[in-house]
PDB file of N, CA, C and O in Angstrom:
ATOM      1  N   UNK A   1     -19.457   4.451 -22.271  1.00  0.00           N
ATOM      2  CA  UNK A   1     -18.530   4.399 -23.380  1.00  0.00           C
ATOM      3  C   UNK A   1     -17.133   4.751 -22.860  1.00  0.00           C
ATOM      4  O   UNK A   1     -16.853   5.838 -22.354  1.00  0.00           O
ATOM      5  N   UNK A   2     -16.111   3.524 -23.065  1.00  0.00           N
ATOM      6  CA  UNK A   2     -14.866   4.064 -22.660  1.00  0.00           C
ATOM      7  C   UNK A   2     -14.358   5.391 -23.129  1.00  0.00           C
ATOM      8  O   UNK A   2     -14.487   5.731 -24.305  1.00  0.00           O
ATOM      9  N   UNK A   3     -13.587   6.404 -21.922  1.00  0.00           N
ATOM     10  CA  UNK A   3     -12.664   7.340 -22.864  1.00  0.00           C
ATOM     11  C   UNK A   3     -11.702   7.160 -23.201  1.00  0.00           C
ATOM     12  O   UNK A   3     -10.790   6.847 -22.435  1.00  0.00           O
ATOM     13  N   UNK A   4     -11.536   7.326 -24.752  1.00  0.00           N
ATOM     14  CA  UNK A   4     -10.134   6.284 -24.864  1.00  0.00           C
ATOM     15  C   UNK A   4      -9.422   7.945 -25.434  1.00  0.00           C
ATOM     16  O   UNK A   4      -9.978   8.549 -26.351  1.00  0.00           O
ATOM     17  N   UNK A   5      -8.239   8.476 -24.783  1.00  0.00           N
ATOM     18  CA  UNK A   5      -7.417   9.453 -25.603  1.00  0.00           C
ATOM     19  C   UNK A   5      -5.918   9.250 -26.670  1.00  0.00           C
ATOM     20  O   UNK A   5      -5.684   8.042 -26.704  1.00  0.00           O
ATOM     21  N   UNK A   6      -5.241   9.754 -27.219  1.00  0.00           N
ATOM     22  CA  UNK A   6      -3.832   9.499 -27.638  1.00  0.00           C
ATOM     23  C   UNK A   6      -3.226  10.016 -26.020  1.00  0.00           C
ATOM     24  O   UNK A   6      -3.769  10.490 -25.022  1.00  0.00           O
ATOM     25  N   UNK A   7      -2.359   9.783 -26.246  1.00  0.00           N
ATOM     26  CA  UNK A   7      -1.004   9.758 -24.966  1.00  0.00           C
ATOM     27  C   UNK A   7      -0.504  11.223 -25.044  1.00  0.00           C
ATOM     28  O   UNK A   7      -0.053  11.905 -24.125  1.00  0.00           O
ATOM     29  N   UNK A   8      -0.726  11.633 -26.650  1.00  0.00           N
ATOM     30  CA  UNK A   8      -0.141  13.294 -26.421  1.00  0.00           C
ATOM     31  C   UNK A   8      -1.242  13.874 -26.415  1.00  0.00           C
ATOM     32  O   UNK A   8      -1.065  15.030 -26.801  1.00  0.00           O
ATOM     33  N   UNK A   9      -2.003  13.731 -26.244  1.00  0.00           N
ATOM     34  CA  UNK A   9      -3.620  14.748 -25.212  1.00  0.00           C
ATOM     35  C   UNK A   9      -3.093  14.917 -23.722  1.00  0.00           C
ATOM     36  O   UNK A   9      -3.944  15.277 -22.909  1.00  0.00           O
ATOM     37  N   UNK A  10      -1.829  14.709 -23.267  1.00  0.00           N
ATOM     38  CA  UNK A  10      -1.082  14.477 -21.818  1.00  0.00           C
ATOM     39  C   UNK A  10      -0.537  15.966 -21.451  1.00  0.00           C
ATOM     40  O   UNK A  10      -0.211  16.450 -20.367  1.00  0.00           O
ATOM     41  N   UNK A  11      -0.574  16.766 -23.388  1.00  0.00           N
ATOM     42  CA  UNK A  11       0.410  17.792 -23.062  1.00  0.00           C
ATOM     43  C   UNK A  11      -0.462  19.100 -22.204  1.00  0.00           C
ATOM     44  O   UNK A  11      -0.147  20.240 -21.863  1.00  0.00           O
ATOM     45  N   UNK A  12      -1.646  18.301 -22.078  1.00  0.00           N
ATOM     46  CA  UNK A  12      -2.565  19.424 -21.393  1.00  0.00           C
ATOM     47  C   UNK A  12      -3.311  18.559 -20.275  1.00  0.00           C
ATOM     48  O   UNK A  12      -4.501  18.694 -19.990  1.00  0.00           O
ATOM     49  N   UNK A  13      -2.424  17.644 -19.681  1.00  0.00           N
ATOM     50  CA  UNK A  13      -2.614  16.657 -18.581  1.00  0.00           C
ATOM     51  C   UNK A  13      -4.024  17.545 -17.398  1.00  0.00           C
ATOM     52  O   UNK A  13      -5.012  17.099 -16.816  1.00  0.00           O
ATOM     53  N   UNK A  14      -3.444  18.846 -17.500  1.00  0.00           N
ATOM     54  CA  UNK A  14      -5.043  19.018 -16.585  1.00  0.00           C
ATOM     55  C   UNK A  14      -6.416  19.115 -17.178  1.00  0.00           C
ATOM     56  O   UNK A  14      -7.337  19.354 -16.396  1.00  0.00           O
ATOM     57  N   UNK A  15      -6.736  18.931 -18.722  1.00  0.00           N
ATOM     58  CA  UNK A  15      -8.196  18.904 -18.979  1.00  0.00           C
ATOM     59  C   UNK A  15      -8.412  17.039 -19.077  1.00  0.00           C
ATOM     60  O   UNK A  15      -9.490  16.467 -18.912  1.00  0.00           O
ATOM     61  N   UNK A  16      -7.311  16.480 -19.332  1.00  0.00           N
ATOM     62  CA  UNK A  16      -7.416  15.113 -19.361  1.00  0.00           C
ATOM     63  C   UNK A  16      -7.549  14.465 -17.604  1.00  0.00           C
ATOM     64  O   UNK A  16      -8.304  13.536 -17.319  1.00  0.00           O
ATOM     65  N   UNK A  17      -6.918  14.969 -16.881  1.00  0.00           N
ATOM     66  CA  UNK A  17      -7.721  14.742 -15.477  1.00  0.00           C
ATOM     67  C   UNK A  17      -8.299  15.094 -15.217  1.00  0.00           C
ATOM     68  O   UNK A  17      -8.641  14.653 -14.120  1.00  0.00           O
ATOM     69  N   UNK A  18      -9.084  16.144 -15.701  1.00  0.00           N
ATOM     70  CA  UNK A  18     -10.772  16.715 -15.556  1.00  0.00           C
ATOM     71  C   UNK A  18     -11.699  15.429 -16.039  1.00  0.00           C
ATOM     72  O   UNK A  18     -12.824  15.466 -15.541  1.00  0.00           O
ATOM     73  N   UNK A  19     -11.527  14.641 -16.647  1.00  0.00           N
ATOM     74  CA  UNK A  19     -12.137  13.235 -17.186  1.00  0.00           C
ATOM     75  C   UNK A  19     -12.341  12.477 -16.289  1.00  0.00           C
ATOM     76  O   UNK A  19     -13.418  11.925 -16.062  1.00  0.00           O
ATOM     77  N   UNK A  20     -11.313  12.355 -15.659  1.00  0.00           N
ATOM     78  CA  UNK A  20     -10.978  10.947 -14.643  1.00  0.00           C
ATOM     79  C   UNK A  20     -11.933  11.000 -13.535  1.00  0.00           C
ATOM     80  O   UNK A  20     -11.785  11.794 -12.605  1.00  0.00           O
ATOM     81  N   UNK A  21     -13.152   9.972 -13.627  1.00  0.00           N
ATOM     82  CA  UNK A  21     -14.238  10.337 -11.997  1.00  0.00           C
ATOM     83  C   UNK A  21     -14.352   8.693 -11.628  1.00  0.00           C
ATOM     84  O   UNK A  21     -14.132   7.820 -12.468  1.00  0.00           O
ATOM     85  N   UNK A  22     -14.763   8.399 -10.116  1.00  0.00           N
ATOM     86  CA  UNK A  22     -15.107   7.415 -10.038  1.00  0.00           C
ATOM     87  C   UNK A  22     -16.013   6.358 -11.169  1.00  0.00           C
ATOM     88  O   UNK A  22     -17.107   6.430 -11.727  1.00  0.00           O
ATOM     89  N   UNK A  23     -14.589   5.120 -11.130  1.00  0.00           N
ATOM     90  CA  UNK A  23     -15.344   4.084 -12.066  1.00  0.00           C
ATOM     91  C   UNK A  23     -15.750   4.582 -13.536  1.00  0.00           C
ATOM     92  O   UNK A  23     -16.736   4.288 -14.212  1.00  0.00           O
ATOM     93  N   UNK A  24     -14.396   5.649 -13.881  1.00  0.00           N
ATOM     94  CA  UNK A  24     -14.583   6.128 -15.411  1.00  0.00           C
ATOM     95  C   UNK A  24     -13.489   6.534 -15.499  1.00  0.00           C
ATOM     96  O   UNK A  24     -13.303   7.739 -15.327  1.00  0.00           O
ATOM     97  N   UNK A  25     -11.920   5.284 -15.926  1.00  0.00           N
ATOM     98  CA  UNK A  25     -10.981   5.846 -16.433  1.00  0.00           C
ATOM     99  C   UNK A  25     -11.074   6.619 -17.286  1.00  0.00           C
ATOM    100  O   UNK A  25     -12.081   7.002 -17.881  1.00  0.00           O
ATOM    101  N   UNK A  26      -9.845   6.950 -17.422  1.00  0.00           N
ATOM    102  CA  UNK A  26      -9.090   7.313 -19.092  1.00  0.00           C
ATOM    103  C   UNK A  26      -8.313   6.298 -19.712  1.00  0.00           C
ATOM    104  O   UNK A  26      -7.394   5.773 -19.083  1.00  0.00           O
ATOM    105  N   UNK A  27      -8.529   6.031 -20.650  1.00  0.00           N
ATOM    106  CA  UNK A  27      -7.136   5.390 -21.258  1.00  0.00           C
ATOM    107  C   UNK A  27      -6.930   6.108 -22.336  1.00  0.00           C
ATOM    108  O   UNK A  27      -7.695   6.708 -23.092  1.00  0.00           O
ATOM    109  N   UNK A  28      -5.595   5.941 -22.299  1.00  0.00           N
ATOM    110  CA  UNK A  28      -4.389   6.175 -23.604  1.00  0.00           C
ATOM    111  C   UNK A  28      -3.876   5.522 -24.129  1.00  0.00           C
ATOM    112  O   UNK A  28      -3.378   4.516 -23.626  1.00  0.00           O
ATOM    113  N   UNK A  29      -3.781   5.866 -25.493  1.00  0.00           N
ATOM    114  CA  UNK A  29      -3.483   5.084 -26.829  1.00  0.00           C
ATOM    115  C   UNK A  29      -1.690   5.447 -27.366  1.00  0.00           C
ATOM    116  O   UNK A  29      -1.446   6.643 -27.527  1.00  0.00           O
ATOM    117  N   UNK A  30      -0.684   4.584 -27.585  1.00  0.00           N
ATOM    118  CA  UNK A  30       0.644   5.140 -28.203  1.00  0.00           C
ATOM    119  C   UNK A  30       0.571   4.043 -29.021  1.00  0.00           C
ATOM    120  O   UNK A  30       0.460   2.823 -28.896  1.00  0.00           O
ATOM    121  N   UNK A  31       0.707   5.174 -30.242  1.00  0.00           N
ATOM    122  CA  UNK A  31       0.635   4.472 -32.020  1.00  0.00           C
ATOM    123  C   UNK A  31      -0.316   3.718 -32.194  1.00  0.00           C
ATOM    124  O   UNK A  31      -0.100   2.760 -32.936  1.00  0.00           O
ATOM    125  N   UNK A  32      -1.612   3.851 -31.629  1.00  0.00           N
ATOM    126  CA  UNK A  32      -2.905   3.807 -31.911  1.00  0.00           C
ATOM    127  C   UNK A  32      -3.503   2.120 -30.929  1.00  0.00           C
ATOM    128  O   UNK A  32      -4.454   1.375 -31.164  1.00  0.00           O
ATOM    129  N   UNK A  33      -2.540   2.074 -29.950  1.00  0.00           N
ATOM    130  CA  UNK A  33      -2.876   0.830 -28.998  1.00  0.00           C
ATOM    131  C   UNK A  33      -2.716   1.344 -27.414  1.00  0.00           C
ATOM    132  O   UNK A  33      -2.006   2.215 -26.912  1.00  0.00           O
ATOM    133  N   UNK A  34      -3.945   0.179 -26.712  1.00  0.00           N
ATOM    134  CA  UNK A  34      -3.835   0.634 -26.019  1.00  0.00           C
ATOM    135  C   UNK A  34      -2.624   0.829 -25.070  1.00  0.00           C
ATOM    136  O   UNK A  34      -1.786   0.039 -25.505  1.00  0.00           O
ATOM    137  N   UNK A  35      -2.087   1.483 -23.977  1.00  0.00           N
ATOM    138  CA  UNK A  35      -1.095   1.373 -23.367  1.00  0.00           C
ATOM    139  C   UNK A  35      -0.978   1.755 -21.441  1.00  0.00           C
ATOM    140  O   UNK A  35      -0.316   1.254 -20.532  1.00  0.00           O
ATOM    141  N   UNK A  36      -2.063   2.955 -21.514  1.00  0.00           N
ATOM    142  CA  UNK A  36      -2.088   3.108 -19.699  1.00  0.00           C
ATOM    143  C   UNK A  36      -3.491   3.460 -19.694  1.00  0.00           C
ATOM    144  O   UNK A  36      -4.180   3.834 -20.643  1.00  0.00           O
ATOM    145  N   UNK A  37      -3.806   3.288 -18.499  1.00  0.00           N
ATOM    146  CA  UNK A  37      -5.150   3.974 -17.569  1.00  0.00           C
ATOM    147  C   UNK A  37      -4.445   4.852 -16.935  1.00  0.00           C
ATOM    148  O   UNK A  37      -3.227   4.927 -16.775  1.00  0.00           O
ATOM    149  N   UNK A  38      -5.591   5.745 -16.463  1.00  0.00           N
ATOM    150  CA  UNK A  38      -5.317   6.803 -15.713  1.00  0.00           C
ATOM    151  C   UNK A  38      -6.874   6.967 -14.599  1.00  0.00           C
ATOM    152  O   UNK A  38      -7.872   7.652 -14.824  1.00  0.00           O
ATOM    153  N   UNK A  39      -6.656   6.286 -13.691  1.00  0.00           N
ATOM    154  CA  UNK A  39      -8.130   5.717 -12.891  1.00  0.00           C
ATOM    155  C   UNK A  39      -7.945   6.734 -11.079  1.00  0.00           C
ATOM    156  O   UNK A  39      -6.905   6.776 -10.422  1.00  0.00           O
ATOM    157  N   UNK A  40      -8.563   7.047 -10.905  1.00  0.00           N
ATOM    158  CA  UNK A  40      -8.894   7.249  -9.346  1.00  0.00           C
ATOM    159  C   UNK A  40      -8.146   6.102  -7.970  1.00  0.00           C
ATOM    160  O   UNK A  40      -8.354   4.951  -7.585  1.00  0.00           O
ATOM    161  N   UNK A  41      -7.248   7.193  -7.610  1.00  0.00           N
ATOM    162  CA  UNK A  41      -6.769   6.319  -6.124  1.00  0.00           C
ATOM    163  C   UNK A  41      -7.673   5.006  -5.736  1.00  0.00           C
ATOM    164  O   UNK A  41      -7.484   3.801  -5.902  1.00  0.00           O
ATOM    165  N   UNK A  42      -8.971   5.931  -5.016  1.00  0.00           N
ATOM    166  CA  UNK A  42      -9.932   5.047  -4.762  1.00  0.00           C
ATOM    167  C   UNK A  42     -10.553   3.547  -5.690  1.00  0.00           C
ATOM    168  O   UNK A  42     -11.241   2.674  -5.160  1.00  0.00           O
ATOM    169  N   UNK A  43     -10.183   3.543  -6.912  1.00  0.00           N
ATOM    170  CA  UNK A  43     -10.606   2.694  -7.992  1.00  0.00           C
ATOM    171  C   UNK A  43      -9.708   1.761  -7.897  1.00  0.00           C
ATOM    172  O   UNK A  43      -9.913   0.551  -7.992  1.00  0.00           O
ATOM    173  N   UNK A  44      -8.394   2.459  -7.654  1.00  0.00           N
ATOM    174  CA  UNK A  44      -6.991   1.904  -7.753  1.00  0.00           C
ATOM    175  C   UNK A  44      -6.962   0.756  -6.811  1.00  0.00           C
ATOM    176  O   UNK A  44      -6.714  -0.411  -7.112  1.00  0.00           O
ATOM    177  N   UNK A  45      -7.326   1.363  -5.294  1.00  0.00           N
ATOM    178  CA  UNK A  45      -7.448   0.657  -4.094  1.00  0.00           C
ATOM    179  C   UNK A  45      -8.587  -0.498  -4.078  1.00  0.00           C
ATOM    180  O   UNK A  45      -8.363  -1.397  -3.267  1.00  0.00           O
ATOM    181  N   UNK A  46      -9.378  -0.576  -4.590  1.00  0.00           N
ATOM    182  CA  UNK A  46     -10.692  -1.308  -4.766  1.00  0.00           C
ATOM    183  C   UNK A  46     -10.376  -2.426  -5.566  1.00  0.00           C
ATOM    184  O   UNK A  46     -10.631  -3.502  -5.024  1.00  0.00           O
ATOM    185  N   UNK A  47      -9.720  -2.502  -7.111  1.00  0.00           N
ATOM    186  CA  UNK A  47      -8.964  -3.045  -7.275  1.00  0.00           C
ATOM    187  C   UNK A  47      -7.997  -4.308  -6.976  1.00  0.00           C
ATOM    188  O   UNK A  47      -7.999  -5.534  -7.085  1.00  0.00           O
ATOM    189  N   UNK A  48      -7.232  -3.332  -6.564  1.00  0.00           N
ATOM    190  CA  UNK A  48      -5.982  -4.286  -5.248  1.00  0.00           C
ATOM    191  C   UNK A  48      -6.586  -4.790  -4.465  1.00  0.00           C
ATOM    192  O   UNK A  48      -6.027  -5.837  -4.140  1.00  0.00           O
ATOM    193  N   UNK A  49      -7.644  -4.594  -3.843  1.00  0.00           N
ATOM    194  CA  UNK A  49      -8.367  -5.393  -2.782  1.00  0.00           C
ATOM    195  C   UNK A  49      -9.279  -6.412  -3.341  1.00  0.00           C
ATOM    196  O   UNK A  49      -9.417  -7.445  -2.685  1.00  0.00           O
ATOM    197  N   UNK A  50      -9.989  -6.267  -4.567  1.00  0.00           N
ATOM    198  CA  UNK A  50     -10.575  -7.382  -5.109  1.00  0.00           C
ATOM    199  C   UNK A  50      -9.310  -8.849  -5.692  1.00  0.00           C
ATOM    200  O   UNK A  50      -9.456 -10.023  -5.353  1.00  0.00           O
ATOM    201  N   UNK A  51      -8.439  -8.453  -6.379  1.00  0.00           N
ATOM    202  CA  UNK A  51      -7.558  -9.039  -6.387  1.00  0.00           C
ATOM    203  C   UNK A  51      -7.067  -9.924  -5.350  1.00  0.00           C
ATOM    204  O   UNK A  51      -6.779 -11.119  -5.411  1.00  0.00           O
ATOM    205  N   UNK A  52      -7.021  -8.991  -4.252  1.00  0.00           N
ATOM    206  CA  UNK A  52      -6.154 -10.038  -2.998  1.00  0.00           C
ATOM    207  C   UNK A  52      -7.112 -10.815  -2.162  1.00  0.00           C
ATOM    208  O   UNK A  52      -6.630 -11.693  -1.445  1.00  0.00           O
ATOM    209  N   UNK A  53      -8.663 -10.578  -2.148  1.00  0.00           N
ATOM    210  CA  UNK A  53     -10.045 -11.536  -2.072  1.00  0.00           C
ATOM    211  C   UNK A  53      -9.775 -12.460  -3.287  1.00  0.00           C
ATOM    212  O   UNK A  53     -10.203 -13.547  -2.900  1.00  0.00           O
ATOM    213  N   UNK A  54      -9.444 -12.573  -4.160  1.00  0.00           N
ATOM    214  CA  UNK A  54      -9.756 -13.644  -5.304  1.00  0.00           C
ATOM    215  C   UNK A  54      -8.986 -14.681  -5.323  1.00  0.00           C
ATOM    216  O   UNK A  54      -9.199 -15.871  -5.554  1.00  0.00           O
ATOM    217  N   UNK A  55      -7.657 -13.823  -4.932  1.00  0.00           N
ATOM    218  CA  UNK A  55      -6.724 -14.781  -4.683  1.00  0.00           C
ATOM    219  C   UNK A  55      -6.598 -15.817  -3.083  1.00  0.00           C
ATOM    220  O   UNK A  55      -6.304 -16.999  -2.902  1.00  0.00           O
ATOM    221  N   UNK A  56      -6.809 -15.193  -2.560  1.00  0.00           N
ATOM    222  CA  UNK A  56      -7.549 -15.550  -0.986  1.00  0.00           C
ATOM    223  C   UNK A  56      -8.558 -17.111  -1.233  1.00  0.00           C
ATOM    224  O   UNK A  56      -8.289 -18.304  -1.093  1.00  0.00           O
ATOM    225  N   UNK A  57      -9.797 -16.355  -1.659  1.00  0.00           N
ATOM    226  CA  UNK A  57     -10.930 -17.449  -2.407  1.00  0.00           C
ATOM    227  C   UNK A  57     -10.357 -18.668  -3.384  1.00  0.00           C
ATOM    228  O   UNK A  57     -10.792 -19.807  -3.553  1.00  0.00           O
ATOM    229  N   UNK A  58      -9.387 -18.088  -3.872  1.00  0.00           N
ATOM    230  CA  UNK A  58      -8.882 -19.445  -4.956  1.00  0.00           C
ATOM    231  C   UNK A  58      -7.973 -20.608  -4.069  1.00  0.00           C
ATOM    232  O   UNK A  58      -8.159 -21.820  -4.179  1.00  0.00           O
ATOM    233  N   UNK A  59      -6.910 -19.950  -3.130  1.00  0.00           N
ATOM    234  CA  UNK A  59      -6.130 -20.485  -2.233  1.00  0.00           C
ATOM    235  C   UNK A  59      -7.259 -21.228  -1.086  1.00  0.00           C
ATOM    236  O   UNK A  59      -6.500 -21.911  -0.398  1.00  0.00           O
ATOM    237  N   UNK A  60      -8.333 -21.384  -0.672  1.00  0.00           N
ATOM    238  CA  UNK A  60      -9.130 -21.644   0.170  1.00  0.00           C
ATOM    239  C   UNK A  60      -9.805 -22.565  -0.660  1.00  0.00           C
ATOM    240  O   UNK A  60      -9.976 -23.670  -0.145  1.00  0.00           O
ATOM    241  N   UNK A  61     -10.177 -22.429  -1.656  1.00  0.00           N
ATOM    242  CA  UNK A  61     -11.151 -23.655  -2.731  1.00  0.00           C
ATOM    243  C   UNK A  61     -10.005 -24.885  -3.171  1.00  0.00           C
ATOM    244  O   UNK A  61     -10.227 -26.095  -3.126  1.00  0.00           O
ATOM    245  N   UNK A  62      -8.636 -24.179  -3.635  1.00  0.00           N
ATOM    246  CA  UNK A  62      -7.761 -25.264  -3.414  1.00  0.00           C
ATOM    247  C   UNK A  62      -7.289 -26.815  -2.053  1.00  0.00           C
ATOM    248  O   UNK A  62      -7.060 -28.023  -1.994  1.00  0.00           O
ATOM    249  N   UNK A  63      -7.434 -25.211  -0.989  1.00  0.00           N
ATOM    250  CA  UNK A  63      -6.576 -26.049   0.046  1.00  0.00           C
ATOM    251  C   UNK A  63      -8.066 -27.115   0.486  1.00  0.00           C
ATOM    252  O   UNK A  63      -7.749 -28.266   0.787  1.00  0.00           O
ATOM    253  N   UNK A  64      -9.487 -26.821   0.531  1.00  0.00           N
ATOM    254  CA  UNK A  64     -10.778 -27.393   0.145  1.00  0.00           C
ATOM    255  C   UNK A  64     -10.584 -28.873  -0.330  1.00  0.00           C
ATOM    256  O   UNK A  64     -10.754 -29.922   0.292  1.00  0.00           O
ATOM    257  N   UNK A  65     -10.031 -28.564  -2.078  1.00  0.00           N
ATOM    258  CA  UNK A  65      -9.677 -29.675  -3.050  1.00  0.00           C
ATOM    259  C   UNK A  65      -9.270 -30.752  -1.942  1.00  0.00           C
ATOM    260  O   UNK A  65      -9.916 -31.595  -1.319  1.00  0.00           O
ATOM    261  N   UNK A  66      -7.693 -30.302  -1.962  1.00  0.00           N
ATOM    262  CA  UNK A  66      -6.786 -30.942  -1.411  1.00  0.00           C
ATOM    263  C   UNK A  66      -7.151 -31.805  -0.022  1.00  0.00           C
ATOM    264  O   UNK A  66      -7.038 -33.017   0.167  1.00  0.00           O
ATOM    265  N   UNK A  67      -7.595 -30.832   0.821  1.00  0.00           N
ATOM    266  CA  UNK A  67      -7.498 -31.328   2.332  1.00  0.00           C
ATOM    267  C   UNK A  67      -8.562 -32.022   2.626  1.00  0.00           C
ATOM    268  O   UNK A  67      -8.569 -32.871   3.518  1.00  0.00           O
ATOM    269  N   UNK A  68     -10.001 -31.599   1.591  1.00  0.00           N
ATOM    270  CA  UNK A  68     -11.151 -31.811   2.400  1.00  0.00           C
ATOM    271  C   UNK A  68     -11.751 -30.738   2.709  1.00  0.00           C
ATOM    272  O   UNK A  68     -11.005 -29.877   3.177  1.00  0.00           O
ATOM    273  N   UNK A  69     -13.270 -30.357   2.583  1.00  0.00           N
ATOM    274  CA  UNK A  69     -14.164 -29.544   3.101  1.00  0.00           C
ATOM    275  C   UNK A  69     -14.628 -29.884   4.814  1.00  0.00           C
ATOM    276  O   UNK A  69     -14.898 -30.877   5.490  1.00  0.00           O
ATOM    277  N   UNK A  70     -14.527 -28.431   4.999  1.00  0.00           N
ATOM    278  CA  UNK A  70     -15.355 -28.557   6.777  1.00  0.00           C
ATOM    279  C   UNK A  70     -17.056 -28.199   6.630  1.00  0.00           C
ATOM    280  O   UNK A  70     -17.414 -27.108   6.187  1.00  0.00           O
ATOM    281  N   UNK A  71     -17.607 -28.789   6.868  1.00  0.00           N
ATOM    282  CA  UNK A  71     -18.836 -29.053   7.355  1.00  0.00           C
ATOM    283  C   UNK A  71     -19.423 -28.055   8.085  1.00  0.00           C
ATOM    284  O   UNK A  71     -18.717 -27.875   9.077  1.00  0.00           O
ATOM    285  N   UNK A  72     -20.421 -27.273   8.087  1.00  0.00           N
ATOM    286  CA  UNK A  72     -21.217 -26.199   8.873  1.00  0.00           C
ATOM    287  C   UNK A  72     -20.664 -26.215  10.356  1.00  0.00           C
ATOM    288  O   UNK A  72     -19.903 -25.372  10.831  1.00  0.00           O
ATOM    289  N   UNK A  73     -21.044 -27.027  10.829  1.00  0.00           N
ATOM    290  CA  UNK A  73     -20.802 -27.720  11.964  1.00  0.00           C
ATOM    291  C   UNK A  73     -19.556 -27.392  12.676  1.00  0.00           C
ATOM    292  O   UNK A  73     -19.387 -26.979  13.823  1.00  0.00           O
ATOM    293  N   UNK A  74     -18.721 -27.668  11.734  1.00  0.00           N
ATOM    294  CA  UNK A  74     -17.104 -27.919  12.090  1.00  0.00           C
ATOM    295  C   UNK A  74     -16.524 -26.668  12.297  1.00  0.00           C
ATOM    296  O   UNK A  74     -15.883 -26.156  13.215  1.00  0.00           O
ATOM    297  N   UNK A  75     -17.065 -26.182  10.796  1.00  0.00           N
ATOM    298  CA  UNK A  75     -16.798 -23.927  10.717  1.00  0.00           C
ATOM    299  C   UNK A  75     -17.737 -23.609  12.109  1.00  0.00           C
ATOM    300  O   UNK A  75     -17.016 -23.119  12.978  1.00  0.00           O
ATOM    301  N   UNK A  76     -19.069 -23.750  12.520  1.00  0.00           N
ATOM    302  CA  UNK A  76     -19.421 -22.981  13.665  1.00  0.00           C
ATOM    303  C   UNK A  76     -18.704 -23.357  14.817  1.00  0.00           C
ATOM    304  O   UNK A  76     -18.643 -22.429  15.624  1.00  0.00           O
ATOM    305  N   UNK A  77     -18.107 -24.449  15.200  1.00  0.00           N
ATOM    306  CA  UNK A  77     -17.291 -24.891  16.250  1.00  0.00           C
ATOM    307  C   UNK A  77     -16.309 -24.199  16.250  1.00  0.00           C
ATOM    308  O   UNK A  77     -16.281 -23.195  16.962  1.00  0.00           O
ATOM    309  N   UNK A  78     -15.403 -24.499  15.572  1.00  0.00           N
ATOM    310  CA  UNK A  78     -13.654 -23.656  15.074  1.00  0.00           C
ATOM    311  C   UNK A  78     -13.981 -22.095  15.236  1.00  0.00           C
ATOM    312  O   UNK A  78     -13.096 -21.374  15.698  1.00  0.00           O
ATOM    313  N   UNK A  79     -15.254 -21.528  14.864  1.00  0.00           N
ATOM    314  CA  UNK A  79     -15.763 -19.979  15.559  1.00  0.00           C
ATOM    315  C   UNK A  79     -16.172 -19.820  16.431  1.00  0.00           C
ATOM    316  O   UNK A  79     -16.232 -18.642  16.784  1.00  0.00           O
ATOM    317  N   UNK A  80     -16.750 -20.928  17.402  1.00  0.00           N
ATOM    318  CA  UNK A  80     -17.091 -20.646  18.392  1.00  0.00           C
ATOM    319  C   UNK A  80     -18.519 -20.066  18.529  1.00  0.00           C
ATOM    320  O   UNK A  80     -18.916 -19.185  19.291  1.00  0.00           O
ATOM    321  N   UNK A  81     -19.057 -20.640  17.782  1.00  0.00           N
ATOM    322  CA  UNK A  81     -20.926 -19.661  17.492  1.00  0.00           C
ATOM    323  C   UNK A  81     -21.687 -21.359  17.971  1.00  0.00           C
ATOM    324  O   UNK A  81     -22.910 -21.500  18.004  1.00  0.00           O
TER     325      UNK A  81
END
């Protein structure tokens, strides 16, 4: 179950980062919507790195489209296996 808090539950910011554990933000609510997370470095970083794989994967299925697929064959050659 998400924890969802108001934004002024902040004024006691250290029991509200007592919440925060791997893969279990916080979020906060201003005027009853949502507005920030408050997530773990590590979550943070995991994140950003799935992101820049997806985007990676999408740019590679494109250039695919476009150019043409390589063949098993072609990928174990170009690696050298």
């Amino acid at each position: 179950m998400p924890n969802i808090k108001p934004v002024s539950d902040l004024r006691n910011y250290t029991e509200v980062l007592k919440e925060v554990s791997p893969n279990n933000p916080v979020y906060l609510t201003k005027n009853g919507h949502g507005e920030y997370a408050i997530v773990k470095v590590d979550d943070l970083d995991r994140l950003h790195a799935t992101v820049k794989l997806m985007a990676q994967l999408a740019e590679g299925e494109k250039s695919g489209r476009e150019d043409g697929w390589l063949s098993a064959d072609e990928v174990e050659a170009a690696l050298g296996i």
